[in-house]
C-alpha positions in Angstrom: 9.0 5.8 -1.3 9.6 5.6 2.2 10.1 2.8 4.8 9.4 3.0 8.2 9.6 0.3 11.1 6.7 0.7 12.5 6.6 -2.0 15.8 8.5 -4.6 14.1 6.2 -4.3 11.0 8.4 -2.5 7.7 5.7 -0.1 6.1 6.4 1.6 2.9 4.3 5.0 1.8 4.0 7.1 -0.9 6.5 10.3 -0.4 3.3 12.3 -0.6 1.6 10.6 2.1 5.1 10.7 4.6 4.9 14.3 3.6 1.2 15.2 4.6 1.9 13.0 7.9 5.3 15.2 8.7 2.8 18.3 8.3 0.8 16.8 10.1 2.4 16.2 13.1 4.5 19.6 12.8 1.4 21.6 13.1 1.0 20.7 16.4 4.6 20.2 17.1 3.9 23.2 19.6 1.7 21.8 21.7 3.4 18.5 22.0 6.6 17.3 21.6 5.9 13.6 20.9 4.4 15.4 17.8 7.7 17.0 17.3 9.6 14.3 18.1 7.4 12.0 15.5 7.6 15.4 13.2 11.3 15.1 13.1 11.8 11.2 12.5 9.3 11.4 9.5 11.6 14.3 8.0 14.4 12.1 8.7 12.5 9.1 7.0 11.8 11.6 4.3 15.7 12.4 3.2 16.8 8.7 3.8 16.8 5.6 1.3 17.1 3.8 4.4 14.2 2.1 7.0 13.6 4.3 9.9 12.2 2.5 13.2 9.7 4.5 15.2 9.9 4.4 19.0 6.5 3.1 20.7 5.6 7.1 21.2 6.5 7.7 18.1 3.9 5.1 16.8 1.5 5.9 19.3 1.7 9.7 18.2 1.4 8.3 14.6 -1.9 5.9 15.7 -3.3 9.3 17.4 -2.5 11.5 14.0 -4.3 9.1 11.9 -7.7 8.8 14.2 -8.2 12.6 14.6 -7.2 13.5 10.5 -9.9 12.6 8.3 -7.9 13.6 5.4 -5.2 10.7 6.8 -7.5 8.2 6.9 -7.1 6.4 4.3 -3.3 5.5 5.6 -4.5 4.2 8.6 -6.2 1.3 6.7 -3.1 1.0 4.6 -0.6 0.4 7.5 -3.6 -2.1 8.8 -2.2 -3.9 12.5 0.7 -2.0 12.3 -0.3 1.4 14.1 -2.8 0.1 17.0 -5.2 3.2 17.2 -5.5 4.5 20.7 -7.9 3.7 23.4 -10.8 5.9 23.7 
């Protein structure tokens, strides 16, 4: 499992999920580097028993991921008021 801060809200996903999100976000870590940035802190998240906090770009980069992946969805529902989805 693994625990992330996420705006003062502690979220816990499945390792598969924090996986597919650090994929994610390294795909386009070359086009952005809140993407990187957000790519780097999930791999963190993902060799650590402890909670990692996001930075407000890193949870807005995280909000944005969710909305454009179809595929990643179903975690945006699961983390609920914690990741505000971005203004359109």
């Amino acid at each position: 499992m693994v625990r992330l801060d996420v705006r003062g809200q502690v979220i816990t996903l499945r390792r598969e999920d924090a996986e597919r999100l650090r994929a994610a976000a390294a795909a386009a870590s070359a086009l952005s580097s809140r993407r990187r940035d957000l790519a780097l802190v999930l791999d963190w998240a993902l060799s650590s028993p402890r909670v990692v906090a996001l930075r407000r770009s890193e949870a807005r980069e995280l909000a944005q991921l969710l909305a454009e992946d179809a595929s990643l969805a179903h975690l945006g529902e699961a983390l609920g008021g914690s990741v505000r989805r971005p203004a359109a």
